[in-house]
C-alpha positions as CSV (number, residue, x, y, z in Angstrom):
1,X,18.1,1.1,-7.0
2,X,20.4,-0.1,-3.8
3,X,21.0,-4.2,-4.8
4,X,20.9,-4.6,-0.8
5,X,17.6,-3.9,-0.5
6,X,15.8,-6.7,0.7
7,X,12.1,-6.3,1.7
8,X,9.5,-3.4,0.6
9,X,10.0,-1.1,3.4
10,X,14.2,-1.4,2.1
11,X,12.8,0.0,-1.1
12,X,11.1,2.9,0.5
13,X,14.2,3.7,2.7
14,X,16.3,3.5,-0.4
15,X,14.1,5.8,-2.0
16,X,13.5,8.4,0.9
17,X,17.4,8.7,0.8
18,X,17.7,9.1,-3.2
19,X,15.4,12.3,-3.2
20,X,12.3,12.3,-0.7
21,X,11.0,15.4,-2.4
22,X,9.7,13.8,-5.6
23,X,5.8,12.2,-5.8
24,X,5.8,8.6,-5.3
25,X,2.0,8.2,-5.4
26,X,-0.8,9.8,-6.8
27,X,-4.2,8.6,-6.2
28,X,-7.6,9.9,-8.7
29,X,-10.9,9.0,-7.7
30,X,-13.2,9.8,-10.9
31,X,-16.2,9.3,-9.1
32,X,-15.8,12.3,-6.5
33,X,-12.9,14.2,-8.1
34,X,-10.0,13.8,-5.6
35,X,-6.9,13.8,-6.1
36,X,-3.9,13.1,-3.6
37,X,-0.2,13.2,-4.4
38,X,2.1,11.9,-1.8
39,X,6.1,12.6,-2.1
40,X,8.7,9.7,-0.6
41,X,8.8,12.2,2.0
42,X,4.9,12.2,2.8
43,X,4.3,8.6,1.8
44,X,7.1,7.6,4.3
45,X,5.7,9.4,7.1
46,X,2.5,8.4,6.6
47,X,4.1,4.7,6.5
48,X,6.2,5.1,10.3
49,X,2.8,6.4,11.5
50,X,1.0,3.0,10.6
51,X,3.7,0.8,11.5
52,X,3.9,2.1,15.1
53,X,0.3,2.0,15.0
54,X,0.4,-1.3,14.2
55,X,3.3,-2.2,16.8
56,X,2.4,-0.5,19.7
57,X,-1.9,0.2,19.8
58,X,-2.8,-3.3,17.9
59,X,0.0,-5.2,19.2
60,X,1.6,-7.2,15.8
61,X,4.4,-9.0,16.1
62,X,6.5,-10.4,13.2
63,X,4.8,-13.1,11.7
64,X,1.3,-12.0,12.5
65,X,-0.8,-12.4,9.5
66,X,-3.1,-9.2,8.5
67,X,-5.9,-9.4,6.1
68,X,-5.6,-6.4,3.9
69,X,-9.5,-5.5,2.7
70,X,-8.9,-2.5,0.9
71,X,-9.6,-1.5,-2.6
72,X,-6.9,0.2,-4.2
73,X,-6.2,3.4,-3.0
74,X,-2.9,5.3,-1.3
75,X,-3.7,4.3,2.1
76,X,-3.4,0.4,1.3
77,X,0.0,1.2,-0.2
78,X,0.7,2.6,3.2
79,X,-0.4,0.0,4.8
80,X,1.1,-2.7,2.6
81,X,4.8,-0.7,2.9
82,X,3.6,-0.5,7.2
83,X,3.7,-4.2,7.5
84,X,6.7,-5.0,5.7
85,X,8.0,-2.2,8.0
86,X,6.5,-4.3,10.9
87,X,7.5,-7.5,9.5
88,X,3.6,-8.2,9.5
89,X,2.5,-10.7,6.4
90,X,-0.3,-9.7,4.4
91,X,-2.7,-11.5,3.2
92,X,-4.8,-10.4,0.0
93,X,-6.5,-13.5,0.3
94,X,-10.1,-11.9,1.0
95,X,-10.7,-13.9,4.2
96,X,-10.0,-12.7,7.4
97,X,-11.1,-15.7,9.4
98,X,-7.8,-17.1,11.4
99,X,-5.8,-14.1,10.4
100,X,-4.2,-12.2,13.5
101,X,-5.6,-8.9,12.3
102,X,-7.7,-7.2,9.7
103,X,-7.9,-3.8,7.8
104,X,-11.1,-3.0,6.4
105,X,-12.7,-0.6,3.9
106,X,-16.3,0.8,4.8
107,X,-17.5,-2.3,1.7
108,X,-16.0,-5.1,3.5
109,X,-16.7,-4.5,7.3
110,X,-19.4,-7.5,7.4
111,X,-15.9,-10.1,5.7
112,X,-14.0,-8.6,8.2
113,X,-15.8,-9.2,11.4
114,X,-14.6,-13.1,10.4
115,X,-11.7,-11.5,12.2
116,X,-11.4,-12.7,16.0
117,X,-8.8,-10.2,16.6
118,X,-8.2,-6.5,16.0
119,X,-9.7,-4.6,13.8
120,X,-8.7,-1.6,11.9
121,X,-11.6,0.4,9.3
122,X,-10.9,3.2,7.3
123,X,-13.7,5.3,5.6
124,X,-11.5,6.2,2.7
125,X,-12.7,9.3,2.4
126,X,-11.4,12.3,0.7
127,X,-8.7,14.1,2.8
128,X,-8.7,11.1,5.1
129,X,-11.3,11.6,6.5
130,X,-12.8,9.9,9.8
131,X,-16.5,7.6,9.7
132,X,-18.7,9.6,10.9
133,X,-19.7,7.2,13.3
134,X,-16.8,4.3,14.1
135,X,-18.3,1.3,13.1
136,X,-18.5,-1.0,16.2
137,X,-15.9,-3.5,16.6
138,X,-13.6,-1.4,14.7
139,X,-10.9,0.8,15.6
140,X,-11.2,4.4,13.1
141,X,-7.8,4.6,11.1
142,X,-8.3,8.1,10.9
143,X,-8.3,8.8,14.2
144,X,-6.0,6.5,15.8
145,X,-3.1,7.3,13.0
146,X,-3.0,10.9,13.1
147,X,-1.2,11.2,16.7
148,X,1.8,8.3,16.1
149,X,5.5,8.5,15.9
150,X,6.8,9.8,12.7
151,X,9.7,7.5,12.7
152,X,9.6,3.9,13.2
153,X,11.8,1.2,14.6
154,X,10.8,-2.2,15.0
155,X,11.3,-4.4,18.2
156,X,12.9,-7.0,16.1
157,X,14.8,-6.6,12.9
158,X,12.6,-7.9,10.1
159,X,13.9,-11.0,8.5
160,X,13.8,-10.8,4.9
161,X,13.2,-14.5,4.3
162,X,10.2,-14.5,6.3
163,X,6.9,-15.0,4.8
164,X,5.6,-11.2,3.6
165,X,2.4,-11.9,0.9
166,X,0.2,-14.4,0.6
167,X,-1.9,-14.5,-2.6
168,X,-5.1,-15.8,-3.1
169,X,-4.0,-18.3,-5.3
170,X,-2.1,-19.5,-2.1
171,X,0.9,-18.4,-3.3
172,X,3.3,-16.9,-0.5
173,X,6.5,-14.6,-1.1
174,X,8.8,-14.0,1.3
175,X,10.1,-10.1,1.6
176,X,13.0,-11.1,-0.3
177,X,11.1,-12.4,-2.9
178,X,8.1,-9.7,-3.0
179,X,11.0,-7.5,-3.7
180,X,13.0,-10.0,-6.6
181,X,9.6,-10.0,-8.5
182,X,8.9,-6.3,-8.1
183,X,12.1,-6.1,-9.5
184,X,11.7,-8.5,-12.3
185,X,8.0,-6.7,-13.3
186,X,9.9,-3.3,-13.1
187,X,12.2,-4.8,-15.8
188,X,9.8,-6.3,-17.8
189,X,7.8,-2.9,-18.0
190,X,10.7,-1.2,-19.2
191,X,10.5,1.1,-15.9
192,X,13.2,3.2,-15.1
193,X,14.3,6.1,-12.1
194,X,11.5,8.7,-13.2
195,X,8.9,6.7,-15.3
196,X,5.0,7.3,-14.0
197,X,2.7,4.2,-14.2
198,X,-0.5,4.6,-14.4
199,X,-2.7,1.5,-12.9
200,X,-6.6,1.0,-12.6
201,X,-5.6,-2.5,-11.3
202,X,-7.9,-3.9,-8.3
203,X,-5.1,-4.5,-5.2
204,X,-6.6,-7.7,-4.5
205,X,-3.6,-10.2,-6.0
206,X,-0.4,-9.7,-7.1
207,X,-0.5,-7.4,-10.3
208,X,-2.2,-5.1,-8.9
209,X,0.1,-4.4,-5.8
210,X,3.1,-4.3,-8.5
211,X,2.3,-2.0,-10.6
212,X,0.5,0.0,-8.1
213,X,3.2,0.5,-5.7
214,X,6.5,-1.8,-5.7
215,X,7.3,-2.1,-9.3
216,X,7.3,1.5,-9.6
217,X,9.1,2.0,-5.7
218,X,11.8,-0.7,-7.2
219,X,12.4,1.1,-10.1
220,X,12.9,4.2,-8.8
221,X,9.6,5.7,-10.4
222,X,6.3,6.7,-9.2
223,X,2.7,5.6,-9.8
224,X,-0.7,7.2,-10.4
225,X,-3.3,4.9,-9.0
226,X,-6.7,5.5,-10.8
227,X,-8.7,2.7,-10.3
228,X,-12.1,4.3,-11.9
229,X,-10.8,5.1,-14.9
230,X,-12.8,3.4,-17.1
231,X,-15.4,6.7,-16.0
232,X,-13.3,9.2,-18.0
233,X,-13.9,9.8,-21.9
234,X,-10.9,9.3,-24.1
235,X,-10.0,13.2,-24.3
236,X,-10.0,13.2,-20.6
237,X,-7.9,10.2,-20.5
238,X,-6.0,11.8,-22.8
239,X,-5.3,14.9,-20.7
240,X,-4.3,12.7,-17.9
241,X,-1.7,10.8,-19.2
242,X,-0.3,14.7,-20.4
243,X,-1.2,16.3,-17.0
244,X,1.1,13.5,-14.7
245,X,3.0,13.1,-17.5
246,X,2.6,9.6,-17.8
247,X,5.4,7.5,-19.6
248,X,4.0,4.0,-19.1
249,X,0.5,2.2,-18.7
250,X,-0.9,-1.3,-17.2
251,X,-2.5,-3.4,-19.5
């Protein structure tokens, strides 16, 4: 843990430095079977991809508010670790009207269209996999992503008491304080360099982005986001916890 670390995307860089070799996240979907596990290395790569993405193609700017749509999954942490990158806020409000831009799973693509100004969908499918057909209005994550930088720099250093998260109980954390509390929640779940936390939490308010990504990325840990879990038997729940070598649980 570097004490100067000041916004999310700090965390990661901290972390890519300590040892970019060791899983960070690992994503189950129980209803199809996959399994992805991302490394700092991967996870960071995947993040400088979306942040010039977001830069460059859609055109953010610090201070530009993005509607984050997704369910949890690996490529919302990206995306939620891009922005802070970007110095983008997210919002996990659930309504994209007057937001600057939105990023939308393939269940939410009707809430998004609220959205006046770009547009980002993924399919969320295994292997990150494209739609089949774009849906219209929308710009396909998994084909815009695949061909952009693998390190990014942003046009303006990101100022870490700008506003980074609004909640949907209106609640709004600067970068600064996203990572204080991820810090604080790290603590308070006894997390340590090493632990694995496994979360079924929803990422649609605080909780569930803390102890799906930054409490863990604070503490030096990693997470194994599992968010149908509640569609595995208690032997194979069991087995889980044993196979990722679980040390700590929400709940």
């Amino acid at each position: 843990m570097n004490a100067s670390d000041r916004t999310p995307a700090d965390l990661l860089r901290t972390a890519l430095a300590d040892d970019p070799s060791r899983p960070l996240v690992t994503f189950y979907d129980d209803a199809t079977g996959e399994r992805v596990e991302l490394s700092v290395a991967t996870f960071a790569n995947w993040v400088a991809k979306t942040a010039n993405l977001l830069q460059d193609d859609l055109g953010a700017e610090p201070g530009d508010r993005l509607a984050l749509l997704l369910p949890a999954h690996w490529q919302t942490a990206v995306w939620l670790l891009a922005c802070s990158s970007a110095g983008v806020l997210v919002d996990l409000s659930g309504d994209a009207a007057g937001t600057d831009l939105v990023v939308s799973g393939p269940d939410t693509l009707q809430t998004a269209r609220a959205c006046t100004g770009e547009r980002v969908a993924l399919a969320l499918r295994p292997l990150g996999g494209r739609f089949p057909q774009p849906p219209e209005g929308f710009a396909d994550y998994a084909v815009e992503v695949p061909g952009q930088g693998d390190r990014f720099t942003p046009y303006v250093p990101v100022d870490p008491e700008a506003p980074a998260l609004a909640l949907p109980d209106g609640t709004g954390l600067t970068g600064a304080q996203v990572v204080e509390r991820a810090r604080a929640d790290a603590g308070e779940r006894g997390l340590a360099a090493g632990s694995r936390l496994l979360s079924a939490l929803p990422f649609d308010g605080w909780e569930g982005v803390s102890a799906g990504l930054l409490a863990p990325l604070a503490a030096g840990g990693s997470v194994v986001l599992a968010p149908r879990l509640e569609l595995l038997d208690g032997a194979s729940l069991d087995k889980r916890k044993e196979s990722e070598r679980i040390t700590h649980t929400t709940g």
